[in-house]
Residue, then its C-alpha position, 0 to 999 in steps of 0.5 A: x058251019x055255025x056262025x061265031x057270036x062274034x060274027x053274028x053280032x057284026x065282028x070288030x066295027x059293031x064290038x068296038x061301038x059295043x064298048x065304047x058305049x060300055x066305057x061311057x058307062x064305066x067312066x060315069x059310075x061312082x064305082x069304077x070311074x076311079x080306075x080310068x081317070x089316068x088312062x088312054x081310053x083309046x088304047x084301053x077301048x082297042x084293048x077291050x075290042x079285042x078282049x070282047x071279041x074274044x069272049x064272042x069267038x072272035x079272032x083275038x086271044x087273052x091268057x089269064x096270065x096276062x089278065x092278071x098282069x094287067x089288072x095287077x096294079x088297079x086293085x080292083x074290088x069285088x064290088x067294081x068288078x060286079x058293078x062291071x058285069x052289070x054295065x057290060x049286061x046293061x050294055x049289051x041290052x042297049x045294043x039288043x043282045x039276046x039275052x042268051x048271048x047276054x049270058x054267055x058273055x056275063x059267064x065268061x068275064x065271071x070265069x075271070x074274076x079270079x084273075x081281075x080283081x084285087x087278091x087279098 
């Protein structure tokens, strides 16, 4: 039986250091900084332990529903959502991702836009 990449990169203890290294960049970059200024990074990081490892083949599910329901309110751009699939590639780099699994990644938070950022 294959292995998950979730399971392969260290499950939820290596995802969780993953991205707290993602927020230290999302926090510092002039385009998305804005949307963390109000919120429980301890919580949002719990959140988005789970979200990645569920991209991964991990043992955590999100809906796009619930995606859109959550990022609803943030009126998130195009830019800033572009800007964080670049962070989260740069991210993945750092923590030495093969760039296989690096792409996988990237294809499933794109498959998503749609259900992250600001409808017009």
């Amino acid at each position: 039986m294959a292995r998950t990449m979730f399971d392969r990169y260290g499950g939820f203890r290596k995802i969780s250091k993953i991205v707290i290294s993602f927020y230290n960049k999302m926090t510092t970059s002039p385009l998305t900084k804005r949307y963390f200024e109000k919120t429980n990074m301890k919580r949002l990081i719990d959140h988005q332990t789970k979200f990645i490892a569920s991209m991964m083949g991990g043992p955590a599910s999100y809906t796009n529903e619930h995606l859109e329901k959550v990022h609803a309110h943030l009126g998130i751009t195009e830019d800033a959502f572009y800007e964080t699939v670049d962070l989260l590639e740069d991210t993945l780099e750092d923590h030495d991702f093969d760039d296989v699994d690096i792409s996988a990644v990237k294809d499933e938070v794109l498959e998503r836009k749609n259900h992250i950022v600001r409808k017009s």
